[in-house]
N, C-alpha and C positions, 0 to 999 in steps of 0.2 A: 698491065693494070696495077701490078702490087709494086712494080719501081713507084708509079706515079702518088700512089700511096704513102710510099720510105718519104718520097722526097718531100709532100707537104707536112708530114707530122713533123720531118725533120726542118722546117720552114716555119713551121708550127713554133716547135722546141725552142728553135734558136730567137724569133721574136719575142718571144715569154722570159727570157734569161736574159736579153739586150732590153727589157722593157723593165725587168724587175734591176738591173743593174746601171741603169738612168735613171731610175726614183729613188736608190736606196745610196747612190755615191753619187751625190752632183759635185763634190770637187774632192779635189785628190786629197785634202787634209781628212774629207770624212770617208774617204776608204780607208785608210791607215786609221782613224778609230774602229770601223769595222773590222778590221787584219787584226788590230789589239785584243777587241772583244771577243774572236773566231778565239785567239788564242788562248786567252784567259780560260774559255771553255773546255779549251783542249786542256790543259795543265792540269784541271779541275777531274776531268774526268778520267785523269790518266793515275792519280792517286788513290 
């Protein structure tokens, strides 16, 4: 019972990150402003 458990949350998991990651980069130019922005944050935070 608790594999069958692992495997829908992990079913779960991976629909919720393939859904958030088909709304937030519909084309490869606005993934590479998201990778800029991720970065920008990093630099920021790393001072």
């Amino acid at each position: 019972m608790k594999t069958s458990i692992k495997r829908l949350a992990l079913l779960l998991l991976a629909s919720t990150v393939w859904t958030l990651v088909g709304t937030s980069c519909r084309t490869v130019r606005g993934f590479g402003q998201d990778v800029e922005h991720v970065g920008g944050h990093i630099e920021r935070a790393s001072r």
